[in-house]
PDB file of N, CA, C and O in Angstrom, chain B, residues numbered from 101:
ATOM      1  N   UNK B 101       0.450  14.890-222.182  1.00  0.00           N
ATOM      2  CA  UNK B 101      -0.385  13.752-221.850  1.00  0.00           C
ATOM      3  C   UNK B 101       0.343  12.486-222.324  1.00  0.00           C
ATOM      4  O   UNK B 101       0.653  12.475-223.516  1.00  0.00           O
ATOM      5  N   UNK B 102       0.655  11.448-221.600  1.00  0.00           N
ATOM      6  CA  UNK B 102       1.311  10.550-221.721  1.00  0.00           C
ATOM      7  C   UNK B 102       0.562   9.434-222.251  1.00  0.00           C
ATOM      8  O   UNK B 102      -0.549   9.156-221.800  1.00  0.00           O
ATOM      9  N   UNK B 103       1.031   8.872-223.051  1.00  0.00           N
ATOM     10  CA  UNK B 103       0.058   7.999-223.939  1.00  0.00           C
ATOM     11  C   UNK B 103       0.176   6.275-223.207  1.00  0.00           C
ATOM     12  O   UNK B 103       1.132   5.710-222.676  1.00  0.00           O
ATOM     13  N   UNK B 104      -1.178   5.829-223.457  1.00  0.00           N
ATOM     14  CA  UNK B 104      -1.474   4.320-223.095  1.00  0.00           C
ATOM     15  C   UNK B 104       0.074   3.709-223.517  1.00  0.00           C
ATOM     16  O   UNK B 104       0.810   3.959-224.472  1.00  0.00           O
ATOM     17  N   UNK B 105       0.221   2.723-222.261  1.00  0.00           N
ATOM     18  CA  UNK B 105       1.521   1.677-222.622  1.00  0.00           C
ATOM     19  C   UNK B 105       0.814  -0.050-223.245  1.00  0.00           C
ATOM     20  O   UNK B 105       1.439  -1.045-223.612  1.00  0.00           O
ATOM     21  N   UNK B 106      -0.768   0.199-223.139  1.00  0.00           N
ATOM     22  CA  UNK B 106      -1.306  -0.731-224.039  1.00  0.00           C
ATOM     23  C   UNK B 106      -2.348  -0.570-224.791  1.00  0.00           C
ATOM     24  O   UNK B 106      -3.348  -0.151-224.207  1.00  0.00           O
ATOM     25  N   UNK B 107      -2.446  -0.805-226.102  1.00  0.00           N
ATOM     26  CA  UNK B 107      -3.927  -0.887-226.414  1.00  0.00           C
ATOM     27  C   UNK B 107      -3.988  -2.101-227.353  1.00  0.00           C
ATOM     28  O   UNK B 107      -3.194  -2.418-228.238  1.00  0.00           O
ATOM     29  N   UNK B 108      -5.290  -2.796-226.891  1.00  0.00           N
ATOM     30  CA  UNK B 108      -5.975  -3.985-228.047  1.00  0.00           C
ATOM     31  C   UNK B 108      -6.727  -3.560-228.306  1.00  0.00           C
ATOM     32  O   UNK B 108      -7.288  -2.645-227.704  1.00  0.00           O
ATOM     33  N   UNK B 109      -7.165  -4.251-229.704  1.00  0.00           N
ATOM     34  CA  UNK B 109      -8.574  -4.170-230.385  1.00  0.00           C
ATOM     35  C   UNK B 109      -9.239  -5.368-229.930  1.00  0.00           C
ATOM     36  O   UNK B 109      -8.608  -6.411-229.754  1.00  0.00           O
ATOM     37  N   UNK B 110     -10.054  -5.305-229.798  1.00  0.00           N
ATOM     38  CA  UNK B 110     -11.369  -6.615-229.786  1.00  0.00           C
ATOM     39  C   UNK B 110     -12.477  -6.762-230.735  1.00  0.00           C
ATOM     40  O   UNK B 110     -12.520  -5.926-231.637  1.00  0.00           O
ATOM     41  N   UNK B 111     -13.127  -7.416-230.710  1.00  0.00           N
ATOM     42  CA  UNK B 111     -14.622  -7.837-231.398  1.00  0.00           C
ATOM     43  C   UNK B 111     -15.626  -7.133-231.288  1.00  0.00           C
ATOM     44  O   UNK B 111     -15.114  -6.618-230.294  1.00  0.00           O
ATOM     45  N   UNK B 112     -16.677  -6.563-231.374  1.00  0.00           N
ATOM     46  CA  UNK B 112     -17.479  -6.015-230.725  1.00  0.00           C
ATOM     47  C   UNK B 112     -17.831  -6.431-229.661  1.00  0.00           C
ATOM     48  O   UNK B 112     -17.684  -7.653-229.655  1.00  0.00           O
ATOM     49  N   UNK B 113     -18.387  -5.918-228.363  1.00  0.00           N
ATOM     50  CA  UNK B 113     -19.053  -6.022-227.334  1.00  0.00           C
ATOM     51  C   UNK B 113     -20.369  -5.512-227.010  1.00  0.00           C
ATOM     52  O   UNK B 113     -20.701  -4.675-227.849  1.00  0.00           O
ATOM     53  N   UNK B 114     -21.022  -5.647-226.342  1.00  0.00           N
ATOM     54  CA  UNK B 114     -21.943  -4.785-225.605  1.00  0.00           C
ATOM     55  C   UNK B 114     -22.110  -5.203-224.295  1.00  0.00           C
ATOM     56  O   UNK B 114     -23.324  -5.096-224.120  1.00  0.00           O
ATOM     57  N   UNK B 115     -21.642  -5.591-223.329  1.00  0.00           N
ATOM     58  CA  UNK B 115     -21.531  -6.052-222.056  1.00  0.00           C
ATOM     59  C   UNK B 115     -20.916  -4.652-221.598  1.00  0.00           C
ATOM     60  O   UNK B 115     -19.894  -4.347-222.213  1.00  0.00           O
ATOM     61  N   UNK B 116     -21.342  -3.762-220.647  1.00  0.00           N
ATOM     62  CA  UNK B 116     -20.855  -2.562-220.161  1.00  0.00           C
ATOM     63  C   UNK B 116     -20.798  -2.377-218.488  1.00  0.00           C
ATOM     64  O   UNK B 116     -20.363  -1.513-217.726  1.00  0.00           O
ATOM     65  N   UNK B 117     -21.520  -3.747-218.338  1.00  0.00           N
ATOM     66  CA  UNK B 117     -22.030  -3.409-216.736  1.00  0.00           C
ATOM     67  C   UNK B 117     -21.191  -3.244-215.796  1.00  0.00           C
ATOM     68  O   UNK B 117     -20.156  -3.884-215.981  1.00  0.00           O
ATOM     69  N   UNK B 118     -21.214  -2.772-215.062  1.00  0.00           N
ATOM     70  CA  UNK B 118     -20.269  -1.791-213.736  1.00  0.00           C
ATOM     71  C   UNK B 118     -19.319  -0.947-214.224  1.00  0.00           C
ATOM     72  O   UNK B 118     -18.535  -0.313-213.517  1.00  0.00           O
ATOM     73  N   UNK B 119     -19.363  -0.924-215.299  1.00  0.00           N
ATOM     74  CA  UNK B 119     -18.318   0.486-216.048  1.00  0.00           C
ATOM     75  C   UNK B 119     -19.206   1.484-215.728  1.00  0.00           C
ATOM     76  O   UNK B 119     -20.434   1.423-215.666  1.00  0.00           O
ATOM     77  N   UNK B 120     -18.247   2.681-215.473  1.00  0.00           N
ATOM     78  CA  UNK B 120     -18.331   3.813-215.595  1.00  0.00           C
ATOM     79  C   UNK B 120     -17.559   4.568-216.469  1.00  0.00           C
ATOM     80  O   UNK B 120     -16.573   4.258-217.138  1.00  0.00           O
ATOM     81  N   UNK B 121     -18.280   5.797-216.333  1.00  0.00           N
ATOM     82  CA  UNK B 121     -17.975   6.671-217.774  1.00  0.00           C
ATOM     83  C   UNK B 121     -16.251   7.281-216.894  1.00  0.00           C
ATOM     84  O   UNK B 121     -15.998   7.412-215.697  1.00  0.00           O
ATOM     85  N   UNK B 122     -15.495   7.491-217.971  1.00  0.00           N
ATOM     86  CA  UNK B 122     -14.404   8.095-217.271  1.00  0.00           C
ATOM     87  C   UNK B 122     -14.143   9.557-216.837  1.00  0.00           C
ATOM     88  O   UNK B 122     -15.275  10.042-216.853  1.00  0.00           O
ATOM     89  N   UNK B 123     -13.397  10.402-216.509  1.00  0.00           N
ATOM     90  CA  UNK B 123     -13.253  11.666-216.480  1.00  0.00           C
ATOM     91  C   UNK B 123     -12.851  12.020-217.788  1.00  0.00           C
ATOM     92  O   UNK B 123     -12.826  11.265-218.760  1.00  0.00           O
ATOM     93  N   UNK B 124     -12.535  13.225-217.751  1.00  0.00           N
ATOM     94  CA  UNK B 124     -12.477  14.224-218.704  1.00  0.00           C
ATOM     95  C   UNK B 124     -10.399  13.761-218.773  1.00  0.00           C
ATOM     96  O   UNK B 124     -10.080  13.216-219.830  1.00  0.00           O
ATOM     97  N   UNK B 125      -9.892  13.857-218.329  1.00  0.00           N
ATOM     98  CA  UNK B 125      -8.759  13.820-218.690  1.00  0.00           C
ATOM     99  C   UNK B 125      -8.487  12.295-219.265  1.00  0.00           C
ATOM    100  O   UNK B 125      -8.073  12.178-220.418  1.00  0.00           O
ATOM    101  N   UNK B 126      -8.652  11.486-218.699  1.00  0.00           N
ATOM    102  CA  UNK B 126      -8.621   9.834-219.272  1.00  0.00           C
ATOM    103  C   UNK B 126      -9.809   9.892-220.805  1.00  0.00           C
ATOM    104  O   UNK B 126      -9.489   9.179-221.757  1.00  0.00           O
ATOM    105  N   UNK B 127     -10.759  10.523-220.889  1.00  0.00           N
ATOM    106  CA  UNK B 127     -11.463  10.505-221.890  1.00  0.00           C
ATOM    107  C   UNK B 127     -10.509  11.224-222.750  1.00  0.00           C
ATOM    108  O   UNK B 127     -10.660  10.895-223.926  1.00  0.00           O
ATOM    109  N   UNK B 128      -9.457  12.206-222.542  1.00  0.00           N
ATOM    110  CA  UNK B 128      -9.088  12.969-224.151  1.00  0.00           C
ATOM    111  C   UNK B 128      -7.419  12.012-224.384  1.00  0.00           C
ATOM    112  O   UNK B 128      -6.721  12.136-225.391  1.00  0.00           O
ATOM    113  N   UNK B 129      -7.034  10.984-223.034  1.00  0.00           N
ATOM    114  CA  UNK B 129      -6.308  10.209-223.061  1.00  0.00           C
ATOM    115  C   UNK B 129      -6.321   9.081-224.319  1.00  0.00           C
ATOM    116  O   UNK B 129      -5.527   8.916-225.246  1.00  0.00           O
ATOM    117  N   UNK B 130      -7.537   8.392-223.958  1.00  0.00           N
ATOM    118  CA  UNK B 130      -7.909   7.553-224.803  1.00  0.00           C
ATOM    119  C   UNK B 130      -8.132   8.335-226.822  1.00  0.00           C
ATOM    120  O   UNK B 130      -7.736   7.974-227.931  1.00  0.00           O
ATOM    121  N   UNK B 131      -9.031   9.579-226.248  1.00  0.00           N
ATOM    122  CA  UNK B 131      -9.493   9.917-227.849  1.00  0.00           C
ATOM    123  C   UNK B 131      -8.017  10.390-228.329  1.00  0.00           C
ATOM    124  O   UNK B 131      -7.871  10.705-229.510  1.00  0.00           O
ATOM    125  N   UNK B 132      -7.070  10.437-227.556  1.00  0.00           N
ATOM    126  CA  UNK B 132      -5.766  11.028-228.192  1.00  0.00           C
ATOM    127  C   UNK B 132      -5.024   9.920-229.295  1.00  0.00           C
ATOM    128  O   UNK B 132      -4.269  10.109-230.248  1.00  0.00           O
ATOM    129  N   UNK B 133      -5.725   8.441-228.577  1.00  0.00           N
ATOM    130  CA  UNK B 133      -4.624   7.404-228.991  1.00  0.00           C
ATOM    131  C   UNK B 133      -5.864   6.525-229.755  1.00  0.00           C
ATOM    132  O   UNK B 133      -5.340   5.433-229.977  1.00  0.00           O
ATOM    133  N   UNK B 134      -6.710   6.500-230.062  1.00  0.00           N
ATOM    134  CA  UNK B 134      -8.098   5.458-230.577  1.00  0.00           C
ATOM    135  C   UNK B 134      -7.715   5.551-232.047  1.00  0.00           C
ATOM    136  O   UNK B 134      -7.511   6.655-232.553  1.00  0.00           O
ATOM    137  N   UNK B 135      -7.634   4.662-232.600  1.00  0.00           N
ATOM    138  CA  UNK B 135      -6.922   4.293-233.551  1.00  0.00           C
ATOM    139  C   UNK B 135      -7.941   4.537-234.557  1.00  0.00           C
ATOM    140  O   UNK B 135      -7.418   5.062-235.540  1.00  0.00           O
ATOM    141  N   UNK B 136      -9.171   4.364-234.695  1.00  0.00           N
ATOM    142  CA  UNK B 136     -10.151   4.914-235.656  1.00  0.00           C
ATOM    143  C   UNK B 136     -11.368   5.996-234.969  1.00  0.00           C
ATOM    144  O   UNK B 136     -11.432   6.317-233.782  1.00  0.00           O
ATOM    145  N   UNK B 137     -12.084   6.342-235.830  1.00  0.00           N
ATOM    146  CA  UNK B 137     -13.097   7.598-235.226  1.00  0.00           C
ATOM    147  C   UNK B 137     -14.161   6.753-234.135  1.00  0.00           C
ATOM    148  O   UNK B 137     -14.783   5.736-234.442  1.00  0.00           O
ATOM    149  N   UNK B 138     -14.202   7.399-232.869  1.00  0.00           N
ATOM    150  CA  UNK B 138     -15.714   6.624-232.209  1.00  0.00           C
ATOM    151  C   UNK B 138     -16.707   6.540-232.329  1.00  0.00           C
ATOM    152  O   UNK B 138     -17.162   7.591-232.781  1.00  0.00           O
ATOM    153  N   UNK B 139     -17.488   5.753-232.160  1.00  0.00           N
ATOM    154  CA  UNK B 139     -18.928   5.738-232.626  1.00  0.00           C
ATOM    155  C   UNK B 139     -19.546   7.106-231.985  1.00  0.00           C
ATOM    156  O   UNK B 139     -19.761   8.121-232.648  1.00  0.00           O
ATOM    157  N   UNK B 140     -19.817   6.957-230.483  1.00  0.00           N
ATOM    158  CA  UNK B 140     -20.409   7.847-230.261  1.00  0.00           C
ATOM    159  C   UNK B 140     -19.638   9.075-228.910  1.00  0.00           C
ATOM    160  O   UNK B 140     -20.198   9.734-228.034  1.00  0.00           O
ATOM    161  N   UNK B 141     -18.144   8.944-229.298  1.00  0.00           N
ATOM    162  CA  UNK B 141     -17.372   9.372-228.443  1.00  0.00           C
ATOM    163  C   UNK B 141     -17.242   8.815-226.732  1.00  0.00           C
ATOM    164  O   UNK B 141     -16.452   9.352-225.955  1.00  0.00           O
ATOM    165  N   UNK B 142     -18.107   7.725-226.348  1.00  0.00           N
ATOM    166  CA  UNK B 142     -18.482   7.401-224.906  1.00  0.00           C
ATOM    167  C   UNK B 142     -17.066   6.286-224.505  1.00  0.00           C
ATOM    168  O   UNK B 142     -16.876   5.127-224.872  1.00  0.00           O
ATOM    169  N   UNK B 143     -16.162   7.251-223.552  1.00  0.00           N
ATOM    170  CA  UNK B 143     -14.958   6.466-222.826  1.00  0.00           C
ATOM    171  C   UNK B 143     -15.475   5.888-221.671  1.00  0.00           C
ATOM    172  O   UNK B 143     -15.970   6.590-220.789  1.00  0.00           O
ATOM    173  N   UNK B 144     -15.402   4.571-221.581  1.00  0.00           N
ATOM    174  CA  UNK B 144     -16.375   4.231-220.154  1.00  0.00           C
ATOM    175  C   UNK B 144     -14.912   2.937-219.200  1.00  0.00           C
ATOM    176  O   UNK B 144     -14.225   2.137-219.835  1.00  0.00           O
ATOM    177  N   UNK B 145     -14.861   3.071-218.169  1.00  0.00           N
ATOM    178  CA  UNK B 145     -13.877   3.184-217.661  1.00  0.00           C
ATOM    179  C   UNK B 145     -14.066   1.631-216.697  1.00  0.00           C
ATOM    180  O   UNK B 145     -15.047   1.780-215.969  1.00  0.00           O
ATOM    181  N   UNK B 146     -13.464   0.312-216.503  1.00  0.00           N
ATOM    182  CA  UNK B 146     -13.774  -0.906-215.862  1.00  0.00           C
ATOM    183  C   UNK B 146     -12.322  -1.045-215.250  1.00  0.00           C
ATOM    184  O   UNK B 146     -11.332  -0.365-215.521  1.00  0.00           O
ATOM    185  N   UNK B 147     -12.463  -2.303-214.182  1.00  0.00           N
ATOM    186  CA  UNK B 147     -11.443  -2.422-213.746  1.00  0.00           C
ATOM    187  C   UNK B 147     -11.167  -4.201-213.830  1.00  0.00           C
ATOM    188  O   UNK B 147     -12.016  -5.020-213.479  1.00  0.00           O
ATOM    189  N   UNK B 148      -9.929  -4.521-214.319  1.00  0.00           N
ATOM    190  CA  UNK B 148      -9.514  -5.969-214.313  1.00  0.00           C
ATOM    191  C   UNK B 148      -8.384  -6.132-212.723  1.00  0.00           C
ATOM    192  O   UNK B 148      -7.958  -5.438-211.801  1.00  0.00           O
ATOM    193  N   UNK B 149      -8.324  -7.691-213.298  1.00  0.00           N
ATOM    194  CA  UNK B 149      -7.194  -8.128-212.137  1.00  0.00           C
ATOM    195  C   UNK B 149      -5.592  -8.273-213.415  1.00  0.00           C
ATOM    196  O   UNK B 149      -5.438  -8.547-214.605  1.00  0.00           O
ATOM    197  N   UNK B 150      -4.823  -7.942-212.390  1.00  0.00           N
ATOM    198  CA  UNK B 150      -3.753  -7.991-212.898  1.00  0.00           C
ATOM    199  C   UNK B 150      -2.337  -7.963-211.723  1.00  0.00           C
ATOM    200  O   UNK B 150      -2.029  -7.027-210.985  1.00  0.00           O
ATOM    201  N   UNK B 151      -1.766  -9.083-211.834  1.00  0.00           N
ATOM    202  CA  UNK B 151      -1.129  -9.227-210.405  1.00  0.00           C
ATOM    203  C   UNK B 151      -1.280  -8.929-209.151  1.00  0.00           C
ATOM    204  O   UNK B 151      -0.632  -8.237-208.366  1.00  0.00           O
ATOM    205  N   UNK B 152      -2.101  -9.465-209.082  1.00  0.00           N
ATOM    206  CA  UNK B 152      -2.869  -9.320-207.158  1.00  0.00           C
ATOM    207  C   UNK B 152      -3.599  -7.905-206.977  1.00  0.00           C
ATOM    208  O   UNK B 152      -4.017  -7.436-205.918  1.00  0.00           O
ATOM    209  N   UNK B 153      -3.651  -7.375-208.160  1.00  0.00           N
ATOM    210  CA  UNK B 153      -4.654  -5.942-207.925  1.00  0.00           C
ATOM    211  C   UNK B 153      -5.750  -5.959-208.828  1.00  0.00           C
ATOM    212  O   UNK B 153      -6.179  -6.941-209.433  1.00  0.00           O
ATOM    213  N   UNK B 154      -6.231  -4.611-208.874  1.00  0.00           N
ATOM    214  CA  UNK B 154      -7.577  -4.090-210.038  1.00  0.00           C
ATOM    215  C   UNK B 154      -6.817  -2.938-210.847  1.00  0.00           C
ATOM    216  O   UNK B 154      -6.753  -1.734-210.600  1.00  0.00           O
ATOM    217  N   UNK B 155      -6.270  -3.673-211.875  1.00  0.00           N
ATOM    218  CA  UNK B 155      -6.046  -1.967-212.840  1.00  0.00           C
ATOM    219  C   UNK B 155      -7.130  -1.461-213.453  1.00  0.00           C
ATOM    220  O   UNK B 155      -8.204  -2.041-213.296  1.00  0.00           O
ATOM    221  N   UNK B 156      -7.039  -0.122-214.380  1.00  0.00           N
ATOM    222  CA  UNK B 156      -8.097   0.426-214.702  1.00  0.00           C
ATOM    223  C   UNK B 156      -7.926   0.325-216.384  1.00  0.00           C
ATOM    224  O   UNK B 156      -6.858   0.542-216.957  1.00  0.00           O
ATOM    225  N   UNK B 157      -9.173  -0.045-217.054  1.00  0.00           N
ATOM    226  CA  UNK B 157      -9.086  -0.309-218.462  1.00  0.00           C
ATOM    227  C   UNK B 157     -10.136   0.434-219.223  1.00  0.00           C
ATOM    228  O   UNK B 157     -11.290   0.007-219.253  1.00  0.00           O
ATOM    229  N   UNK B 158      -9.806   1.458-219.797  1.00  0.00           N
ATOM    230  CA  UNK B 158     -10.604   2.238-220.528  1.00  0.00           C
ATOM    231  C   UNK B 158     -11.145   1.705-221.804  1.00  0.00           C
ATOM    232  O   UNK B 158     -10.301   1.577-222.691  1.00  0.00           O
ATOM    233  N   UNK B 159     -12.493   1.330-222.124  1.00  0.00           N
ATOM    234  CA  UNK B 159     -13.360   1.014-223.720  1.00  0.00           C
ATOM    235  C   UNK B 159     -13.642   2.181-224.280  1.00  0.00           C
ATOM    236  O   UNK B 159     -13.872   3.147-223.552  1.00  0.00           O
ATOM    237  N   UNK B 160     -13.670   2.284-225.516  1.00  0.00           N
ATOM    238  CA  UNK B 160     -13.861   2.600-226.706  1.00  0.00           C
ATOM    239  C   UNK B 160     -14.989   2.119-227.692  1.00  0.00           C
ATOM    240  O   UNK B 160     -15.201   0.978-227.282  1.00  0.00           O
ATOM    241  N   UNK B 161     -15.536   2.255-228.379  1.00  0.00           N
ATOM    242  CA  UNK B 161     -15.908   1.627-229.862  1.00  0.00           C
ATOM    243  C   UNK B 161     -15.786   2.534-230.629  1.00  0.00           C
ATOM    244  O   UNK B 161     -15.960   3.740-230.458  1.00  0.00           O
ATOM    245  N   UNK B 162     -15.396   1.814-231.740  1.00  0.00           N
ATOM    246  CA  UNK B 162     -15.153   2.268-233.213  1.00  0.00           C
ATOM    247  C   UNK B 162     -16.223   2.717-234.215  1.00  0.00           C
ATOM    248  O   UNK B 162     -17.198   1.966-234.244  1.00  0.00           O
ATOM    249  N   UNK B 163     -16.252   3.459-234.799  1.00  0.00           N
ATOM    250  CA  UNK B 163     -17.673   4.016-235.635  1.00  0.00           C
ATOM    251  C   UNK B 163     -17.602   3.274-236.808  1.00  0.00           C
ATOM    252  O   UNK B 163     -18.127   3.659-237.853  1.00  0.00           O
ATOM    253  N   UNK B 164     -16.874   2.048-236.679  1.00  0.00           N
ATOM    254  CA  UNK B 164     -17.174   1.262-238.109  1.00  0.00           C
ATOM    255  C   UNK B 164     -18.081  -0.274-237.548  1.00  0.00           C
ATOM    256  O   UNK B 164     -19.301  -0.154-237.664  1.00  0.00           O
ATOM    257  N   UNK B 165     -17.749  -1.220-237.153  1.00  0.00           N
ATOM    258  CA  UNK B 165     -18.699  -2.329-237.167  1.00  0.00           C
ATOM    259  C   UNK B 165     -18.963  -2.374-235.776  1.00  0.00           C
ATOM    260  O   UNK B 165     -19.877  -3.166-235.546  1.00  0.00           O
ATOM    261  N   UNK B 166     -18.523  -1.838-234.782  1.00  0.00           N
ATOM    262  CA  UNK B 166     -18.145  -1.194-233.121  1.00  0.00           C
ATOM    263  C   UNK B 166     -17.200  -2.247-232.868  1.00  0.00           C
ATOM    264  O   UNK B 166     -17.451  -3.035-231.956  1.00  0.00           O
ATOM    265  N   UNK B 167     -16.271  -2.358-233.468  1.00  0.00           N
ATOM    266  CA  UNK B 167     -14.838  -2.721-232.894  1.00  0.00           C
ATOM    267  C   UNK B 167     -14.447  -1.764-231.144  1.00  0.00           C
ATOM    268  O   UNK B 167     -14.322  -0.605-230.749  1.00  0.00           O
ATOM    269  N   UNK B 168     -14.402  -2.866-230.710  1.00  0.00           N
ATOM    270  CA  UNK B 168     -13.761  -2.411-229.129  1.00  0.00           C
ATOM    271  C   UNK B 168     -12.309  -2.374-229.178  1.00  0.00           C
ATOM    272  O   UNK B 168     -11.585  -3.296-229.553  1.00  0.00           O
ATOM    273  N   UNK B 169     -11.825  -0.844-228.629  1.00  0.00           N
ATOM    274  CA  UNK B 169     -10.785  -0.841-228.429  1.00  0.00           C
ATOM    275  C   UNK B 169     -10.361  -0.774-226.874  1.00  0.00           C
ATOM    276  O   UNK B 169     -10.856   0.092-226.153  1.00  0.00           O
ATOM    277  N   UNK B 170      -9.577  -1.564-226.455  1.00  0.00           N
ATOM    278  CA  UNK B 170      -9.378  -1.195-224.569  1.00  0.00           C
ATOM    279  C   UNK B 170      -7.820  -0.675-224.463  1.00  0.00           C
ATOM    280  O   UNK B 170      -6.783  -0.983-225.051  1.00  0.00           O
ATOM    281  N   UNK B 171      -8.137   0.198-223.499  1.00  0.00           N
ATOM    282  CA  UNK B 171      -6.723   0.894-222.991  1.00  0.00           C
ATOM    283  C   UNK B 171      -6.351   0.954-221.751  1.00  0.00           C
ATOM    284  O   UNK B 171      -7.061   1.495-220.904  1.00  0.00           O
ATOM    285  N   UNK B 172      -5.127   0.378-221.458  1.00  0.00           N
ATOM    286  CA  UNK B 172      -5.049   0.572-220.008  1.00  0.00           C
ATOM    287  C   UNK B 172      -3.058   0.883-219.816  1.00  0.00           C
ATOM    288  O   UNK B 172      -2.448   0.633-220.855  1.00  0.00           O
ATOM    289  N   UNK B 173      -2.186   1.365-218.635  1.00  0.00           N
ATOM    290  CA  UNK B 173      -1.074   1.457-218.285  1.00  0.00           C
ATOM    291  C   UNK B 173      -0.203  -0.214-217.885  1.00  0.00           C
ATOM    292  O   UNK B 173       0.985  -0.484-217.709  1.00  0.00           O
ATOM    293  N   UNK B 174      -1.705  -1.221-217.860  1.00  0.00           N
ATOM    294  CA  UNK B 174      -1.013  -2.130-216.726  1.00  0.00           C
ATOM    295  C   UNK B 174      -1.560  -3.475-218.204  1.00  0.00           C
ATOM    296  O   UNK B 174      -2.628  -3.421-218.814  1.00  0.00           O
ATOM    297  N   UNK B 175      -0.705  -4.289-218.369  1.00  0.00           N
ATOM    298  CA  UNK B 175      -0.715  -5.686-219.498  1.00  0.00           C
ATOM    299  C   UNK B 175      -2.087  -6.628-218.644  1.00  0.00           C
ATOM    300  O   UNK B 175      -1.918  -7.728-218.118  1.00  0.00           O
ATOM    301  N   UNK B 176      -3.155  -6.018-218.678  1.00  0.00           N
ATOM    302  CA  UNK B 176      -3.926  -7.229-218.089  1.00  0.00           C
ATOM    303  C   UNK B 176      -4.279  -8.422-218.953  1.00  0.00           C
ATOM    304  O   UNK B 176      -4.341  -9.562-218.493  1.00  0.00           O
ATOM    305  N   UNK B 177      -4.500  -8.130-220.176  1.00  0.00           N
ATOM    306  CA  UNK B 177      -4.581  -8.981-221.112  1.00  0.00           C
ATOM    307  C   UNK B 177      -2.799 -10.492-221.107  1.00  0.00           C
ATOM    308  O   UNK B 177      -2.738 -11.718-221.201  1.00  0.00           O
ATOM    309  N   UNK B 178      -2.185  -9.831-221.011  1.00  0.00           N
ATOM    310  CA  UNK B 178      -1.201 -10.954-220.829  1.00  0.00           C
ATOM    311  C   UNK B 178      -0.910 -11.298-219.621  1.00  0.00           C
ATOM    312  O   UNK B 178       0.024 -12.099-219.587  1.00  0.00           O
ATOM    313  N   UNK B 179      -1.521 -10.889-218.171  1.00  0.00           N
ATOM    314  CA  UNK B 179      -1.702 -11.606-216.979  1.00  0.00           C
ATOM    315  C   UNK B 179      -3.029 -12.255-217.202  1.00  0.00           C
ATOM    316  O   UNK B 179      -3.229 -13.301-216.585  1.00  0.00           O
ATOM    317  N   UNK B 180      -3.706 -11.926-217.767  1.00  0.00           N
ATOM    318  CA  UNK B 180      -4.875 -13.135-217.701  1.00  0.00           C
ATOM    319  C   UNK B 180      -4.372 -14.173-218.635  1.00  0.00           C
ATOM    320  O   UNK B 180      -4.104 -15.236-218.074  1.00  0.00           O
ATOM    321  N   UNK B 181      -4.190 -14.140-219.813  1.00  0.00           N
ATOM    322  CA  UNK B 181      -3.507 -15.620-220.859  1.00  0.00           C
ATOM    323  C   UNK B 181      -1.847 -16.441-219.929  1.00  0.00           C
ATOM    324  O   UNK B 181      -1.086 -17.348-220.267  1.00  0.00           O
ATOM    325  N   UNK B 182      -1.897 -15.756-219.002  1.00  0.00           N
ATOM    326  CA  UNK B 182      -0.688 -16.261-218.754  1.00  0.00           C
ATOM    327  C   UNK B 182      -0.964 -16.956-217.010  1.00  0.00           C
ATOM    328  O   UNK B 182      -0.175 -17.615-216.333  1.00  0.00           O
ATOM    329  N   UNK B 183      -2.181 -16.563-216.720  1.00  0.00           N
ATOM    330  CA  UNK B 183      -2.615 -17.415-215.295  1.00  0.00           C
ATOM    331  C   UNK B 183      -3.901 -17.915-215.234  1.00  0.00           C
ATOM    332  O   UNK B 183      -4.349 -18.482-214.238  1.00  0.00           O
ATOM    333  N   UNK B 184      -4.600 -17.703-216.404  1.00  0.00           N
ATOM    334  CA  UNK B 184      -6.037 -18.250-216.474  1.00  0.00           C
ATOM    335  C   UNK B 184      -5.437 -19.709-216.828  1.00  0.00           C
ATOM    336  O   UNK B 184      -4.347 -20.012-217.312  1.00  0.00           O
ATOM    337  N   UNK B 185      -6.510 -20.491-216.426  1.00  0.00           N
ATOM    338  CA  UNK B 185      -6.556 -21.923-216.690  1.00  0.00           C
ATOM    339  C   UNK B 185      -7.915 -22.259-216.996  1.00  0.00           C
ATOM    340  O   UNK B 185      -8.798 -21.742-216.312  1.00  0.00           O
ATOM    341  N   UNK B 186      -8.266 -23.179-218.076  1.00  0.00           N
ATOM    342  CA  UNK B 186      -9.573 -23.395-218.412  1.00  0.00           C
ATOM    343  C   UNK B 186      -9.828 -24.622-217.584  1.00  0.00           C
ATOM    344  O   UNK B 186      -8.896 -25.203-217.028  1.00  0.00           O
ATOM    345  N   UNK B 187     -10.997 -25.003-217.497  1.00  0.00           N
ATOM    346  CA  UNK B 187     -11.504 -25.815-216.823  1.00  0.00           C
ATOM    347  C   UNK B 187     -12.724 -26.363-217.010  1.00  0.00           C
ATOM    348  O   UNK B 187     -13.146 -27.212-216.226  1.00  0.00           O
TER     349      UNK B 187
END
């Protein structure tokens, strides 16, 4: 099983909407690489933009303050800081 080519931590969240839960193989993907224990084991699976597409970004939380962890193959986090513009 080939491990995530990204993962961040975040803040807590609770915004989940249009995620779905992931499969079984992306779920033991993620629990392979989650850097602390999960709260309640739930891999739930969203999709960002990232150079003219939708990659897929797997959440996490952490069983300590619910630190979000996200995982994905594709840098969406540095295509968004690098083409978002505030306004």
């Amino acid at each position: 099983m080939r491990p995530f080519r990204y993962v961040w931590k975040i803040n807590p969240i609770d915004l989940w909407e249009h995620a779905i839960v992931a499969s079984m193989e992306e779920y033991e993907r993620v629990m392979a690489q989650m850097p602390e224990e999960a709260r309640s084991e739930v891999v739930l699976k969203t999709y960002m933009p990232a150079d003219g597409e939708l990659a897929p970004v797997y959440m996490c939380k952490a069983d300590n303050n619910g630190t979000t962890y996200l995982f994905s193959d594709t840098d969406v986090i540095g295509f968004l800081s690098r083409y978002a513009e505030a306004v």
